[in-house]
C-alpha positions in Angstrom: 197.1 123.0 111.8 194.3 125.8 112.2 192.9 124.1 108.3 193.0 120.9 110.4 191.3 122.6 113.7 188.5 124.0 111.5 187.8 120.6 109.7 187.2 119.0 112.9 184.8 121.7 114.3 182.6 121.6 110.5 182.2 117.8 111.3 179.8 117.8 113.6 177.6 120.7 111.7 178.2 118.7 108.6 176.4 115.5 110.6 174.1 117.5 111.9 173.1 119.3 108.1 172.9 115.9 106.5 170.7 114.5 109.4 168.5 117.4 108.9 167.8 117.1 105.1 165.9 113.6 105.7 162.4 113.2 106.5 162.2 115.2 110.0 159.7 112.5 112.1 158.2 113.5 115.6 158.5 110.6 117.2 159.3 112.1 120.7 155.9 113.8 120.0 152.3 112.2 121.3 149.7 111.8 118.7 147.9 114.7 120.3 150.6 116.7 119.5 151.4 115.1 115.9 148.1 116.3 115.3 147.7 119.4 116.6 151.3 120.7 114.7 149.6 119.8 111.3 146.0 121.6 111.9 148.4 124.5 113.3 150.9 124.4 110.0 147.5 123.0 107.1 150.1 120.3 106.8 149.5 116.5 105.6 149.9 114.2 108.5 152.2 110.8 107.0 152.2 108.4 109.7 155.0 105.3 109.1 153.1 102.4 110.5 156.2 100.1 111.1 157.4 96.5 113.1 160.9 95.9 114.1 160.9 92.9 112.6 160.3 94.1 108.9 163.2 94.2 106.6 161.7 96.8 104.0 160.4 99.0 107.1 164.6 99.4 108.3 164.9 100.0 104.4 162.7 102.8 104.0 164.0 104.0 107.5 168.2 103.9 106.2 167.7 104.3 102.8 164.8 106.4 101.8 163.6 108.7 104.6 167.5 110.1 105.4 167.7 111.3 101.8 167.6 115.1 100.9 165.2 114.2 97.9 162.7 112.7 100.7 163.0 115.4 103.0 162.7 118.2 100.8 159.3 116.6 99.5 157.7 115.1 102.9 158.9 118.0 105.4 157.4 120.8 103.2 154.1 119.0 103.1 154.0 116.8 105.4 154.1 116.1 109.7 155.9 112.8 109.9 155.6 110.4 112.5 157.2 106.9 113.1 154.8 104.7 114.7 155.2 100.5 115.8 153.1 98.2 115.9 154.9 95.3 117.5 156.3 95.8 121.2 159.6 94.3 122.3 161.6 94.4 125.4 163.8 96.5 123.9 161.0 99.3 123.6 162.1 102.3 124.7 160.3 104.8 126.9 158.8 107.4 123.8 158.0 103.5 122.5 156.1 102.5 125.2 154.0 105.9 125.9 152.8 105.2 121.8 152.0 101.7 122.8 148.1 102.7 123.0 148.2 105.2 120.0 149.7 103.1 117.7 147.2 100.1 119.0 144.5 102.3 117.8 145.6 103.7 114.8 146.4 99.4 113.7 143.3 98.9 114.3 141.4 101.7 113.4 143.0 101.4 109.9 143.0 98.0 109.6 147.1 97.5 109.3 148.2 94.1 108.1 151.1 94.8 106.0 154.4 96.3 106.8 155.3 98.8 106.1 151.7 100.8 105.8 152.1 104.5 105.3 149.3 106.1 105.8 148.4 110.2 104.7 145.6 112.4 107.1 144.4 115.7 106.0 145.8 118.5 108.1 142.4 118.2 110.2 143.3 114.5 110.4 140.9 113.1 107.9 142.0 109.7 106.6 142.8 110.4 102.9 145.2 107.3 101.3 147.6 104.4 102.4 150.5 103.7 100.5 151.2 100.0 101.4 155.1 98.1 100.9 158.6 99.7 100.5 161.4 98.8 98.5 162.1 101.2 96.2 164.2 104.3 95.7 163.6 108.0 97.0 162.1 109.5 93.8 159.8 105.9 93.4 158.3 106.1 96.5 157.7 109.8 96.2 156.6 109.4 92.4 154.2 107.0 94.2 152.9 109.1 97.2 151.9 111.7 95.1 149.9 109.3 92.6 147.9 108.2 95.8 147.2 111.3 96.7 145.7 112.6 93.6 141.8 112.9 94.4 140.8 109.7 91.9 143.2 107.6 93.6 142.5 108.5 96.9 141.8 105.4 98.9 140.0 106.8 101.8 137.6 109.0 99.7 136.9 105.8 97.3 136.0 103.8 100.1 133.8 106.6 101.4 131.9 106.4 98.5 131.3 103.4 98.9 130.3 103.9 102.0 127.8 105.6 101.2 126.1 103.7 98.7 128.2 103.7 95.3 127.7 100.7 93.4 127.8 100.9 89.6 130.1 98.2 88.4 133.1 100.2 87.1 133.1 101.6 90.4 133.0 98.5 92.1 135.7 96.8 89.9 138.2 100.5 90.6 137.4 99.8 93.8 137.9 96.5 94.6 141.5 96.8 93.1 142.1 99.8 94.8 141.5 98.1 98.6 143.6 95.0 97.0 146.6 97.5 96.4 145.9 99.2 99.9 146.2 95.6 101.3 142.5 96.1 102.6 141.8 92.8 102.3 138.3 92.6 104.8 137.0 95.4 102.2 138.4 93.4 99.3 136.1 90.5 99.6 133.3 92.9 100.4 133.4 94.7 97.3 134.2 92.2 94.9 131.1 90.2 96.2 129.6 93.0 95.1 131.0 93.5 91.4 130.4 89.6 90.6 126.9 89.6 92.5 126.6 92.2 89.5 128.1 89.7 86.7 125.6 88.2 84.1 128.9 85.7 83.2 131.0 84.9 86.0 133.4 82.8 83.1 134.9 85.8 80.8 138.6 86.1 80.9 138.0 89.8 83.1 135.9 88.3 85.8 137.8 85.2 86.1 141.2 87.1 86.1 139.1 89.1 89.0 138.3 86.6 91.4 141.6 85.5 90.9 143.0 88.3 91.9 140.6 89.7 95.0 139.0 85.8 96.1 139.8 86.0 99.8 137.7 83.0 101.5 135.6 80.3 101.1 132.3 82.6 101.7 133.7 84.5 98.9 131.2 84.3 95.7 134.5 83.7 93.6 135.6 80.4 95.6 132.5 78.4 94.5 132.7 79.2 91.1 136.6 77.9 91.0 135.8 75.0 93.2 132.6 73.6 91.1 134.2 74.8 87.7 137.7 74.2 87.6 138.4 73.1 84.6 136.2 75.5 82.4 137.8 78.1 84.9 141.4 76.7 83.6 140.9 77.2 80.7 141.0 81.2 80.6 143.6 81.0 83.9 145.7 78.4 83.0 145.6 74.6 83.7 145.3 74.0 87.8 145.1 77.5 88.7 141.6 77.3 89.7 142.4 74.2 92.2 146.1 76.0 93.0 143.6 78.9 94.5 141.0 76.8 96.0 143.7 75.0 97.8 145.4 78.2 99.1 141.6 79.0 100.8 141.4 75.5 101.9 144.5 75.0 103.7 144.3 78.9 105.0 141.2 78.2 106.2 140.7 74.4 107.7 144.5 73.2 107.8 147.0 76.0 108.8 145.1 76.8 112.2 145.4 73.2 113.7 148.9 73.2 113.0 149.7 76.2 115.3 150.3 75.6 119.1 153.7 73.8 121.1 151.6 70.7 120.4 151.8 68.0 117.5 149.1 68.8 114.7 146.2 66.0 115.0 146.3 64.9 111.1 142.9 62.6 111.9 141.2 64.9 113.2 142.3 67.5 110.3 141.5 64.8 107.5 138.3 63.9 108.8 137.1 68.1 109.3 138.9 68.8 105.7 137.1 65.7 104.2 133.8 66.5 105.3 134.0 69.7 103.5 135.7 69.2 100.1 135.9 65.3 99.8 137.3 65.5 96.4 140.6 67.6 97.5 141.2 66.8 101.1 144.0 64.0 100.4 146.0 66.6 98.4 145.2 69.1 101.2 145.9 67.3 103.8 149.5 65.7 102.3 150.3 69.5 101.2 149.9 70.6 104.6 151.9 68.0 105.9 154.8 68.8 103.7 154.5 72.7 104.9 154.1 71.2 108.9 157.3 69.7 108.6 159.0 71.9 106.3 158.2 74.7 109.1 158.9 72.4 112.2 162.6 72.0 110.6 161.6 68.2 110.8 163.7 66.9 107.7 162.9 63.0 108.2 159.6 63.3 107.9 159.7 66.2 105.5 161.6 64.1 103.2 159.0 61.3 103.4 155.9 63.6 103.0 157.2 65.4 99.9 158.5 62.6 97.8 154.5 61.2 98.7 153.2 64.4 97.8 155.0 65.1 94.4 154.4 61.5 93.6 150.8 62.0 94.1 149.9 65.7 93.1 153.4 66.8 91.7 151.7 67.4 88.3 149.4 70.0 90.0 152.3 71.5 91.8 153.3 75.8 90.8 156.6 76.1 89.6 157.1 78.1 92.7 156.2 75.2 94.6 158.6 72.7 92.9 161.7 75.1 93.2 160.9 75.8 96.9 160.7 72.1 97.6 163.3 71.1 95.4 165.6 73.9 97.3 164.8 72.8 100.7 165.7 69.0 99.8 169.1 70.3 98.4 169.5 71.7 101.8 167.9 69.5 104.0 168.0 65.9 103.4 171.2 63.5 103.0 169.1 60.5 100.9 170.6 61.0 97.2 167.3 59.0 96.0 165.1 61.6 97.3 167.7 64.8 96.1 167.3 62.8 93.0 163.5 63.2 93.2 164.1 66.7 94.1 166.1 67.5 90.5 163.1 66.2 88.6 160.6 68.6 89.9 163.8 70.9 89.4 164.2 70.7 86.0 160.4 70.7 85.4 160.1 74.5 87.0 162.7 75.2 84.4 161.8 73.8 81.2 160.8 77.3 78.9 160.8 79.2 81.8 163.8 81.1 82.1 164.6 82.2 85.8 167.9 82.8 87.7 166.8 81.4 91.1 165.0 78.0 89.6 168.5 77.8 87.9 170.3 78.0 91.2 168.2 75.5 92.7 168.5 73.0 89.4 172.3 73.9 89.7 172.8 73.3 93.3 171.3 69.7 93.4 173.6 68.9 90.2 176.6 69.6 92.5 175.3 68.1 95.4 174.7 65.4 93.5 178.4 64.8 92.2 177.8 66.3 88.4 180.2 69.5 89.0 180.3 70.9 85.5 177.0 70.5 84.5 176.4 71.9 88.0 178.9 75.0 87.3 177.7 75.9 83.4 173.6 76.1 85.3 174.7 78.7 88.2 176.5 80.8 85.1 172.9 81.2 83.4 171.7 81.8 87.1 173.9 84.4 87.6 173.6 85.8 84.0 169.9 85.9 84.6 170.5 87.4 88.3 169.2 91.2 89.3 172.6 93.2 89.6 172.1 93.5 93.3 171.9 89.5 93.4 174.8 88.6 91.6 177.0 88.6 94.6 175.3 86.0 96.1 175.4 83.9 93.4 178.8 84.3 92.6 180.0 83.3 95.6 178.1 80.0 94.5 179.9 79.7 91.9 182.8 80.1 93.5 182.2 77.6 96.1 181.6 75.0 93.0 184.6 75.7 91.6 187.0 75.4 94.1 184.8 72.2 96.0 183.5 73.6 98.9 180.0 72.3 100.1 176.9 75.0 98.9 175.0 73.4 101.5 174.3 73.7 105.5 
């Protein structure tokens, strides 16, 4: 009984201990005081810049931060602090009193990603960002420390730009870098910059470039895609030049009139997009269309503007984009002669392309579509193919094949 009495009383300390070897985070501290702690200890300050909406935020909050690995690195070094950027009506009171700080600190460092971590010296001068979490303890360490190393430094690059850096193999480190750092109004600036720089805009480097950094229309990379496509396509790959012009396009001209309670004004968005870029607008305008209703959960006329647009345009269509609509159809629509559509662009997006969720999809509309053991030996390569920590998922797929149950809402 006392063996039994004393293995009660450790519980508590045993909580208590493991709780302790995690990241310790100040939260119920004010940014004065965050601040002040690290000048006082010449510690790092590592400020979590999180929403309570993002899924690899709560990761790196029950997964990575509670580990001993994590705390023995960040609380020798480092003053931690938790701070969101979204409100809710859930918010509690140390929330709300950050509401202003953490306003300022979004803005100030130009937070658009989630989760943004983001490392001041101990006199709280911006040195780094570490942008995205998904990874395990000794990753995400492995990677803090790489960004903090002073040629990697993001802050101390882009003060040198600042003031005034420009050779080109700057310009291209640094472009990347603000890319990585999801810096995406610096992005654009700098690789303006580099190309402005370029004597030939068309080598496989500089086209692989703006591909990678192109932002807007204003950007000097969007003209030279939009003018040049098919010499462009020829170092990218055929209809990746008009795949990324299209992106800009509908970011740009399309997706804003489709926000609001009311009903997009498609004439008044054809007439604005074909003004602009007569040569693309019908495909712009159709692909918006397809996204309008595939967002609006509006299957009827989803169904009618897909099948119109991969009639049209399904030859310029990204493998991505055919599984994603192909997968939505499965789920979606009850008219066998469009989920019949839907398995051609299917089995296009696999053909020499090997991938465990195209395979799903391919296998899915099989079953849906009455061919069961065809439908059965596809989801087996899915799953085969599948990440380990995906596998459940599409087992119980296969399952559901197996015994006849509906894979479908």
């Amino acid at each position: 009984m006392k063996k039994l009495v004393l293995i009660f009383l450790l519980v508590p300390f045993l909580s208590r201990a493991q709780e302790d070897a995690g990241v310790h985070f100040q939260d119920g501290s004010s940014w004065a005081a965050v601040q002040a702690k690290a000048k006082a200890e010449n510690k790092y300050i590592f400020i979590d810049c999180y929403t309570t909406w993002c899924g690899p935020c709560k990761y790196m909050k029950s997964k990575v931060f509670p580990t001993a690995e994590a705390g023995a690195f960040f609380n020798s070094q480092f003053i931690s602090v938790g701070v969101q950027l979204d409100s809710t009506k859930k918010d509690n009171d140390t929330i709300r009193s950050w509401y202003a700080d953490a306003h300022a600190i979004g803005e100030k460092y130009h937070v658009r990603a989630y989760p943004t971590f983001l490392i001041l010296s101990p006199d709280g001068k911006p040195l780094t960002r570490v942008v995205g979490g998904n990874e395990k303890a000794g990753e995400f360490i492995a990677r803090v420390k790489e960004m903090m190393l002073p040629e990697k430094q993001y802050y101390t690059l882009l003060q040198r730009y600042e003031k005034g850096q420009r050779d080109t193999a700057f310009l291209h480190k640094m472009a990347l870098a603000s890319l990585d750092a999801y810096d995406m109004a610096t992005t654009g600036l700098v690789a303006n910059d580099y190309l402005s720089a370029q004597k030939d805009l068309f080598t496989k480097e500089n086209l692989q470039f703006i591909d990678l950094t192109m932002q807007g229309s204003k950007d000097k990379g969007f003209s030279v895609l939009l003018h040049n496509p098919k010499k462009a396509d020829a170092i990218l790959g055929e209809g990746k030049a008009e795949q990324k012009v299209m992106g800009i396009i509908l970011k740009e001209e399309v997706y804003p009139a489709m926000r609001g309670q009311g009903k997009a004004d498609w004439a008044v968005i054809q007439k604005r997009v074909t003004a602009k870029y007569p040569t693309l607008a019908d495909q712009v305008v159709l692909k918006g269309k397809v996204i309008y209703y595939q967002n609006k959960n509006d299957w009827p006329d989803f169904q009618q503007q897909v099948v119109t647009y991969m009639k049209k345009y399904g030859q310029n269509a990204s493998l991505e984009e055919m599984n994603d609509f192909a997968f939505t159809v499965f789920q979606h629509c009850e008219d066998m002669s469009c989920v019949s559509e839907a398995l051609d662009w299917s089995r296009r997006s696999i053909k020499d392309n090997p991938n465990a969720a195209f395979y799903d999809t391919y296998a899915n509309i099989l079953y849906k579509m009455g061919k069961k053991d065809e439908a059965i030996a596809w989801e087996q390569k899915g799953l085969d193919l599948a990440e380990q920590g995906e596998k459940t998922t599409y087992q119980q797929t296969l399952d559901k094949m197996k015994k006849g149950e509906k894979t479908w809402d």
